[in-house]
C-alpha positions as CSV (number, residue, x, y, z in Angstrom):
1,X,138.6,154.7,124.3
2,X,137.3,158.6,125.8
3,X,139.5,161.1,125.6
4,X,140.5,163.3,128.8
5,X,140.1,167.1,128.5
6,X,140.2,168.6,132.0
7,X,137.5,166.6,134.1
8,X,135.4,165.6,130.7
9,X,136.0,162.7,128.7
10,X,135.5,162.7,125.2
11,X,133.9,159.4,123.1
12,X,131.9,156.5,124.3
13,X,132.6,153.2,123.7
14,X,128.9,151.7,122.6
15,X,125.4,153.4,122.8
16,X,122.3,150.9,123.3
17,X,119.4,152.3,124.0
18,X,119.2,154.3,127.1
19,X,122.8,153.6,128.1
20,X,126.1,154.4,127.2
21,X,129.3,152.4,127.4
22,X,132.4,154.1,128.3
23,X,136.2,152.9,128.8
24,X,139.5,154.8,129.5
25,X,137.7,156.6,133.1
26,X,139.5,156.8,136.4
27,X,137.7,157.5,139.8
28,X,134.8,156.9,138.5
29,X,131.8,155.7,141.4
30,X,128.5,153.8,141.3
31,X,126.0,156.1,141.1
32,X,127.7,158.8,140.2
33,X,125.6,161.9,138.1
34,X,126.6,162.7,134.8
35,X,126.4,165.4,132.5
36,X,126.7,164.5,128.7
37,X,126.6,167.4,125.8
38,X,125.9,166.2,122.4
39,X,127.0,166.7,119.4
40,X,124.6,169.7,119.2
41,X,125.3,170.9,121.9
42,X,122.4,170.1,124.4
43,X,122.7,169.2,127.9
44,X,121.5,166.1,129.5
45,X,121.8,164.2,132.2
46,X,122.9,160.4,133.4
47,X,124.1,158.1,136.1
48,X,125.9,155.8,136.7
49,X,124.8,152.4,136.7
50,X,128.0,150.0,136.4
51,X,131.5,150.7,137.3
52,X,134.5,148.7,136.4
53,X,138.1,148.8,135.8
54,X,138.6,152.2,133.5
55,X,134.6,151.9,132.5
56,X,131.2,152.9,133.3
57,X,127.7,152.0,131.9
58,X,125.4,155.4,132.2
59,X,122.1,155.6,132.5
60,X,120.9,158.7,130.1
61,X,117.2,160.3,131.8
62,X,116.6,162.2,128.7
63,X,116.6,159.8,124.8
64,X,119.7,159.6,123.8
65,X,119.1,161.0,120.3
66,X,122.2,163.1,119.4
67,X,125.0,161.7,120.9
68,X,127.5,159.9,118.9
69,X,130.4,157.7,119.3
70,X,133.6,159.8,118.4
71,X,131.9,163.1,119.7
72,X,129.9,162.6,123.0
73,X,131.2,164.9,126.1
74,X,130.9,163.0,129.7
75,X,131.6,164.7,132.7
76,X,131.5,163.0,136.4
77,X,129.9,164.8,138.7
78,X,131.6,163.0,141.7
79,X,128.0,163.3,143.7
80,X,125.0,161.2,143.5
81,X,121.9,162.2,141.5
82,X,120.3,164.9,143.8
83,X,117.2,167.2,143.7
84,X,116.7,170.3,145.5
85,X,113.4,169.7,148.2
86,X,111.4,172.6,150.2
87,X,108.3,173.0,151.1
88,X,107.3,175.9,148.0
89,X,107.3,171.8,145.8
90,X,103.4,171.7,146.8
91,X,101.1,172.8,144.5
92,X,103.8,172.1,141.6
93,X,104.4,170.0,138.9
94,X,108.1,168.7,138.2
95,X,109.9,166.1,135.4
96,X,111.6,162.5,137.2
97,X,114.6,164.9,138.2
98,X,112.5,168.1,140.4
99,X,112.6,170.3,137.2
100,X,109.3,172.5,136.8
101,X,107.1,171.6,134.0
102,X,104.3,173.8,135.1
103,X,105.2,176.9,133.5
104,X,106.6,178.3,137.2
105,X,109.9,179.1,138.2
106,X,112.1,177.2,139.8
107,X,111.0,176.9,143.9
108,X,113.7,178.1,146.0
109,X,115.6,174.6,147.8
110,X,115.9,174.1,151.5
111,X,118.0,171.8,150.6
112,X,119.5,169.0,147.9
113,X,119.0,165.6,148.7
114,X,120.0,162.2,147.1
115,X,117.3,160.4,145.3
116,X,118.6,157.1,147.0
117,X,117.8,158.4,150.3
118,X,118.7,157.5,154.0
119,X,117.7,153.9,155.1
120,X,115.3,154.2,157.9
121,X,116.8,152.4,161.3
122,X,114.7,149.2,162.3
123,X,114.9,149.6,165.8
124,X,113.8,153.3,165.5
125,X,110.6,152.5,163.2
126,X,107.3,153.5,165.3
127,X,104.9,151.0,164.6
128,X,101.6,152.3,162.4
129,X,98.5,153.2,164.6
130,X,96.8,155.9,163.0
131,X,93.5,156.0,160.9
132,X,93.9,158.2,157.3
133,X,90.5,158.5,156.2
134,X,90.2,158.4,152.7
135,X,86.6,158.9,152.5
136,X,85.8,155.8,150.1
137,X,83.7,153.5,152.7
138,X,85.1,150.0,151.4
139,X,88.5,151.4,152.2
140,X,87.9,153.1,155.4
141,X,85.8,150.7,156.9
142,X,86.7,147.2,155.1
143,X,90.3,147.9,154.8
144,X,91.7,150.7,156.7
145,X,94.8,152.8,155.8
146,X,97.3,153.5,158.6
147,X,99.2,156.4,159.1
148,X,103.0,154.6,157.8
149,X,101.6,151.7,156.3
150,X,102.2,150.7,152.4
151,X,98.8,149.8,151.1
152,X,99.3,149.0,147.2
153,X,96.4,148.7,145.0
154,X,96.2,146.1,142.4
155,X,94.1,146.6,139.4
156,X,93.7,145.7,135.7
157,X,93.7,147.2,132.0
158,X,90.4,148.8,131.4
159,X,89.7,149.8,135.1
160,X,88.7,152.9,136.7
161,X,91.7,153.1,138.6
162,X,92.7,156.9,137.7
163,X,89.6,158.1,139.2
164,X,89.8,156.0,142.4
165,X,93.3,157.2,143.0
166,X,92.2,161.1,142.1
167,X,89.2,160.5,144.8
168,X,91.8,159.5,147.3
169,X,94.0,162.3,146.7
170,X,91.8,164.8,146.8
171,X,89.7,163.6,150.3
172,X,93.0,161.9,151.9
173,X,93.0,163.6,155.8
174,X,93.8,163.0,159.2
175,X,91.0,163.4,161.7
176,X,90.9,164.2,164.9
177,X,94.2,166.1,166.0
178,X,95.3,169.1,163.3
179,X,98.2,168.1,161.9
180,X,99.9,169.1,158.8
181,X,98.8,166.7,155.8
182,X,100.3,166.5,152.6
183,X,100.3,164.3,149.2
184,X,103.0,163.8,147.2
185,X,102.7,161.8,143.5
186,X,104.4,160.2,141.6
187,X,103.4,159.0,138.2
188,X,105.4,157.2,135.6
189,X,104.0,156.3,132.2
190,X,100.8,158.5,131.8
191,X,99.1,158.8,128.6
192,X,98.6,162.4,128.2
193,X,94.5,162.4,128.5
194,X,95.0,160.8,131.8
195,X,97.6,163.5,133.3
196,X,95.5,166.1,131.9
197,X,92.4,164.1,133.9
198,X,94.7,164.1,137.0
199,X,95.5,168.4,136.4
200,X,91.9,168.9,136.3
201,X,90.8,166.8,139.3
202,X,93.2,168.8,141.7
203,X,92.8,172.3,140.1
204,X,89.1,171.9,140.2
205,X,89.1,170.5,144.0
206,X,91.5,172.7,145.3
207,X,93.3,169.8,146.3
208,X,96.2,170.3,143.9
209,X,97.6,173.2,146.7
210,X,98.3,170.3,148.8
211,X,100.1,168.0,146.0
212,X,103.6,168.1,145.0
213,X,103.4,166.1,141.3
214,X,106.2,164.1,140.4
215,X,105.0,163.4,136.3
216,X,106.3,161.2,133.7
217,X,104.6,161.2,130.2
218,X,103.7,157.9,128.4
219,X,106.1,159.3,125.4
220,X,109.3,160.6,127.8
221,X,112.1,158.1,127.8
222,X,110.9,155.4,129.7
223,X,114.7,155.4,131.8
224,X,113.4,158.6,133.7
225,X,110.3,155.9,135.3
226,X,113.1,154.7,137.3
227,X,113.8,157.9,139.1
228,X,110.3,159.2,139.3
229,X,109.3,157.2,142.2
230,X,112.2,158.0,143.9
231,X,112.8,161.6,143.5
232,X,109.0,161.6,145.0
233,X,109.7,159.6,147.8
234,X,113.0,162.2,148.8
235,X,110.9,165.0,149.1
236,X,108.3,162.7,150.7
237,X,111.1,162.1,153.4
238,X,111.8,166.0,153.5
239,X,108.3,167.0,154.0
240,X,107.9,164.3,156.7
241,X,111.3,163.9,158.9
242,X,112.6,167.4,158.5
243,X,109.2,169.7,158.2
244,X,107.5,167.3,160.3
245,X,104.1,166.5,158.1
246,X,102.4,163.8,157.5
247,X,102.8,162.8,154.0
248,X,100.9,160.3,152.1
249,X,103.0,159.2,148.6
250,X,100.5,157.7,145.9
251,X,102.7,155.9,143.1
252,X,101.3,154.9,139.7
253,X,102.0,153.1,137.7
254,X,104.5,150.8,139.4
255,X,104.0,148.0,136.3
256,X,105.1,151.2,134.3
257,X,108.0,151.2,136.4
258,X,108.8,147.6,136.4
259,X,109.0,147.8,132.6
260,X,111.6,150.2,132.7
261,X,113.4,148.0,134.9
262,X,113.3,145.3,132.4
263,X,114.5,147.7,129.4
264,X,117.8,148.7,131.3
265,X,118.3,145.0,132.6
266,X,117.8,143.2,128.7
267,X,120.2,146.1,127.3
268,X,122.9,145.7,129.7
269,X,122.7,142.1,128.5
270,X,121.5,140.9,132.3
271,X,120.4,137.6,132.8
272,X,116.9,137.5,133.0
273,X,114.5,136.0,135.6
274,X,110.7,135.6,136.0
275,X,109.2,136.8,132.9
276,X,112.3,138.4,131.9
277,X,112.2,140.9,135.0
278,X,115.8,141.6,136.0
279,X,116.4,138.8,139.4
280,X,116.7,141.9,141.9
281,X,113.0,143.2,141.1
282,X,112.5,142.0,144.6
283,X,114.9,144.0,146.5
284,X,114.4,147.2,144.1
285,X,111.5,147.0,144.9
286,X,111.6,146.3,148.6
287,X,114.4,149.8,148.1
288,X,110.8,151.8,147.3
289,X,108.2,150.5,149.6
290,X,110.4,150.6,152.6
291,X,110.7,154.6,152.3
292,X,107.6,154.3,154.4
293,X,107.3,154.9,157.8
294,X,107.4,156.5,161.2
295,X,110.6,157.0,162.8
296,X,110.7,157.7,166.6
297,X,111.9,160.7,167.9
298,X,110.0,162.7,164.3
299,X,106.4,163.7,164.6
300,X,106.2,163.4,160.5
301,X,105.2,160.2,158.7
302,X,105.1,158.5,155.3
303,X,102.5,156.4,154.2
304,X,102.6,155.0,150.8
305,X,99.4,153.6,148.5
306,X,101.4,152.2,145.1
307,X,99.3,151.2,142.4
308,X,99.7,148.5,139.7
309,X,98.0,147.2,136.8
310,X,98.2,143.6,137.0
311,X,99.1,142.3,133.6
312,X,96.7,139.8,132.1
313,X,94.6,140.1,135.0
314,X,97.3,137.6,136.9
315,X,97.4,138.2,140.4
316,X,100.6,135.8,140.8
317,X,102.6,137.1,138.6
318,X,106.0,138.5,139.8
319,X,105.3,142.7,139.8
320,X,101.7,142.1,142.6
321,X,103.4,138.7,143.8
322,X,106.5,140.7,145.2
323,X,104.2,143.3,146.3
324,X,102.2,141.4,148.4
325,X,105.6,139.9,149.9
326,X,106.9,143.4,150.6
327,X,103.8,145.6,151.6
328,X,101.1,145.1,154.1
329,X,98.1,144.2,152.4
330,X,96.2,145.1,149.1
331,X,93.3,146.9,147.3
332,X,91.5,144.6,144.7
333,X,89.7,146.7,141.8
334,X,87.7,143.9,140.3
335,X,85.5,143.8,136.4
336,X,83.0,142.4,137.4
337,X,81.9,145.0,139.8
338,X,82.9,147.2,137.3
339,X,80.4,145.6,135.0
340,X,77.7,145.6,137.1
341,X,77.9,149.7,137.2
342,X,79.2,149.9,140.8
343,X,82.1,152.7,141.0
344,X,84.4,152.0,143.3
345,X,85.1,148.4,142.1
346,X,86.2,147.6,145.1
347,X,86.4,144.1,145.6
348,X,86.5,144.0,149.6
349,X,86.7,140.1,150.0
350,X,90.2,139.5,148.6
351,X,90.9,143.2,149.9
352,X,93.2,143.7,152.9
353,X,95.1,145.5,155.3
354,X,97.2,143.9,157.8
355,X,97.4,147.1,159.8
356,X,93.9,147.8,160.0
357,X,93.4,146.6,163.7
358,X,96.5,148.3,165.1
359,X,94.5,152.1,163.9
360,X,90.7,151.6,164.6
361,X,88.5,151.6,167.4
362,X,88.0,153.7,170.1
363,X,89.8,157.0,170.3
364,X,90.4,156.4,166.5
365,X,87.5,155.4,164.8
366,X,85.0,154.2,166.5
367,X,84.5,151.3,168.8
368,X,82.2,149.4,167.1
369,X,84.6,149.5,163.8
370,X,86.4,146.5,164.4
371,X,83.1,144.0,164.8
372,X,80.7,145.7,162.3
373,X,83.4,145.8,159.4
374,X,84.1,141.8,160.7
375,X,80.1,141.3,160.6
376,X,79.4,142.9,156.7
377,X,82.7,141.0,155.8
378,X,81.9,137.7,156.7
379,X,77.9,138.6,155.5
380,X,79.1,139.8,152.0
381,X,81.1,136.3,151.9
382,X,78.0,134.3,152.3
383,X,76.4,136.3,149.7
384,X,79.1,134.9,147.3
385,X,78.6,131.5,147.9
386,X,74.9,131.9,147.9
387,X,75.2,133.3,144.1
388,X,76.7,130.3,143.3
389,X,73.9,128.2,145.0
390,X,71.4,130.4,143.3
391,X,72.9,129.6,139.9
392,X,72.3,126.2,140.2
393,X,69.3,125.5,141.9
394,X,67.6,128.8,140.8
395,X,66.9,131.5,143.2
396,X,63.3,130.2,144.2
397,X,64.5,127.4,146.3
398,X,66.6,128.8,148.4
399,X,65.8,129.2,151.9
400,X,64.2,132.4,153.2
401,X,67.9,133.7,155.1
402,X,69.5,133.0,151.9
403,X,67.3,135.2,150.5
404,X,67.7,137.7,153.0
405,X,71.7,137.3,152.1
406,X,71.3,137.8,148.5
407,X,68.7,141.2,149.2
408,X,71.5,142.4,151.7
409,X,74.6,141.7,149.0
410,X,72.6,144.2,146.6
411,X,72.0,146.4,148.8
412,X,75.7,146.2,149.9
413,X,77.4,146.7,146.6
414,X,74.5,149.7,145.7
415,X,74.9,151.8,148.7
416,X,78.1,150.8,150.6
417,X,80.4,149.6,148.2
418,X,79.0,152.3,145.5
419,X,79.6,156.1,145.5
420,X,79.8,158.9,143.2
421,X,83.6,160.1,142.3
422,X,83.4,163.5,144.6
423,X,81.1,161.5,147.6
424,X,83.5,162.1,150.6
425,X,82.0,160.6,153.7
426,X,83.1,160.3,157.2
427,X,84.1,157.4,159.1
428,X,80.9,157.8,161.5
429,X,78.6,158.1,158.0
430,X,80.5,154.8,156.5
431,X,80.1,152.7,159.9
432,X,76.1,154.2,160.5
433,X,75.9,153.4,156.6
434,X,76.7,149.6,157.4
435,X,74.6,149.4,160.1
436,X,72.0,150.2,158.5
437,X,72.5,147.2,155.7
438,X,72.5,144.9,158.7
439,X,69.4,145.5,158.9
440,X,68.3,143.6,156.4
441,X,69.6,140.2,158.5
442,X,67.7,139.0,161.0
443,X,69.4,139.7,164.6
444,X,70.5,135.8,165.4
445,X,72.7,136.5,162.0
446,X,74.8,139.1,163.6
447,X,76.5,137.2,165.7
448,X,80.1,139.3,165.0
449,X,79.1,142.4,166.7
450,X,78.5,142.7,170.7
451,X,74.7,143.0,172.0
452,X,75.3,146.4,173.4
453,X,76.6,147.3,170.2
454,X,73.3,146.7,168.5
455,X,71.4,147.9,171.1
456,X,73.2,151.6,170.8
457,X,74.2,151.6,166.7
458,X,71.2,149.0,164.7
459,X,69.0,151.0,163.7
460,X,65.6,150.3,165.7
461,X,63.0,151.0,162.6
């Protein structure tokens, strides 16, 4: 039973793990931030997770090394967890609760805002019509991102991932109008080479001016993945609704995050569901990914592009399956590609964004987006099933247009689908580069794109 000693309690019923079991409390509230002192004397921080009759289970960010039973000081803060937001964040690195870890001083607030945020009013949402070009063709042209969309990308152990997310971060803009852009990431789980890879690409870019870093390390205590994402997202909604910028919020790794999820759920003795993931991964989920947005009324937006790592390669299983259910579309990486050499491994066949149409064409992109990315789609899908053909009768019987599929699938995946880690290139130069690979079908083949549109944009040697 805790002790009362002014407003701090002292003693904890139980310590497992990351949390901390506490009985004899009054006024206590869900989500509620909490300072603990150890027995040392150190400072750190919790929340509240549960709340009962006289008790509380708290959530402890930092390890919870130090504390004891008979000894441990609790205070209740009677506020949720909050972290101060301005615009002086860019260009900074901070810890899961908006603490500098770059060596800088503290940035001055504008304000301090809960990490749980303000739900976004359905009737007030502005539906997504804008292009973001991230200057990776098989993105831009295959599977367009949208200014408020949430565009996760699904990969695998062993991929290139970092440095596909790194590229988008650092060529991620809005063309056209000029209107204040901004990135804000969060990562949860980095191995320390691969934040240091991160530091590098942005200092060495210049991007990192325009990036507000949100950074959990591989060896941190995995509870403080649970608040990364969402301290990122707050100032995300900051930047966006109150600065008015558009902000694009790149999250990684959200399997990292799902993990944690799963830690706090088995030691509060949870039931578990699929694959022992706690049975709200859904609408925790669902919590993140609808911090997206544009809201009427605000010239500011949020776009999000989560990443995951798809364990055992399984596209089904729950983490990427309740993605797909939640978010509008996906970004396959794919081995294979991979294998073959080809950097991105984009994999634009399973690929797909379900906003795409609503932020192309003319006045966007261009006019002819819509039919030529249709035309080296459904192209690049006959290639597949003419690989498979070729593999069992050999390639020297198939017919001569199969053969003129296969020579335009290499071609496809070794100068569309393939370019170097700093290539940034326009829409025009992605949609004149695919053009060009239709070239290598005869003209009856292109039966996708309009007859004017040839005659102005296939090239005529």
């Amino acid at each position: 039973m805790a002790t009362e000693i002014g407003k701090e309690y002292v003693g904890v019923q139980r310590i497992v793990g990351p949390l901390v079991m506490i009985e004899g409390i009054d006024g206590v509230g869900y989500d509620e931030m909490v300072e603990i002192v150890s027995d040392d004397g150190k400072l750190k921080h919790g929340r509240v997770l549960e709340v009962g009759t006289k008790a509380a289970v708290v959530q402890v960010f930092e390890h919870t090394t130090g504390l004891s039973i008979g000894a441990t000081k609790m205070k209740f803060l009677a506020r949720p967890v909050r972290i101060p937001v301005s615009e002086e964040m860019l260009g900074r690195t901070f810890n899961a609760l908006a603490e500098p870890i770059d060596g800088g001083p503290p940035p001055i607030p504008k304000d301090l805002r809960p990490v749980s945020g303000a739900a976004i009013n359905p009737t007030l949402r502005h539906h997504p019509s804008d292009f973001i070009q991230t200057g990776i063709s098989a993105i831009d042209a295959m599977s367009t991102l949208v200014r408020g969309q949430k565009l996760p990308v699904f990969s695998a152990s062993g991929l290139e991932h970092d440095r596909v997310i790194a590229q988008i971060i650092r060529q991620a803009k809005i063309i056209g109008k000029q209107e204040p852009f901004a990135v804000v990431f969060g990562a949860m789980g980095l191995k320390h080479d691969i934040a240091d890879f991160y530091r590098k690409s942005f200092e060495e870019s210049g991007a990192g001016n325009n990036v507000a870093t949100f950074l959990t390390l591989a060896d941190d205590p995995s509870i403080e993945r649970i608040i990364t994402p969402r301290s990122a997202l707050t100032l995300a909604e900051y930047l966006a609704f109150d600065v008015g910028m558009h902000v694009l919020v790149v999250l990684t790794d959200m399997t990292n995050y799902c993990e944690a999820l799963r830690e706090v759920a088995t030691a509060k003795g949870e039931v578990p569901s699929r694959k022992g993931y706690p049975a709200y991964l859904y609408s925790d989920l669902a919590a993140l990914y609808e911090r997206a947005g544009q809201v009427e009324g605000r010239t500011g937006s949020i776009t999000q592009l989560p990443l995951l790592t798809m364990p055992n390669e399984d596209i089904t299983h729950p983490i990427p399956d309740l993605t797909g259910y939640i978010t509008e579309g996906q970004i396959v990486l794919s081995k294979a590609l991979q294998g073959a050499g080809i950097y991105p491994p984009i994999n634009v066949l399973p690929s797909l964004s379900r906003l795409m149409n609503d932020g192309i064409g003319e006045g966007r992109t261009r006019e002819d987006h819509r039919n030529v990315s249709s035309q080296l789609y459904a192209a690049y899908a006959r290639v597949k099933r003419v690989e498979v053909l070729a593999a069992v009768i050999g390639e020297e019987e198939l017919s001569e247009i199969d053969k003129q599929y296969l020579t335009f699938g290499q071609h496809f995946e070794k100068e569309f689908i393939q370019q170097a880690p700093d290539e940034d290139r326009s829409i025009e130069e992605t949609l004149n580069l695919g053009w060009k690979l239709l070239k290598h079908l005869p003209v009856s083949e292109l039966t996708r794109v309009k007859e004017e549109q040839i005659a102005k944009y296939l090239p005529k040697d």
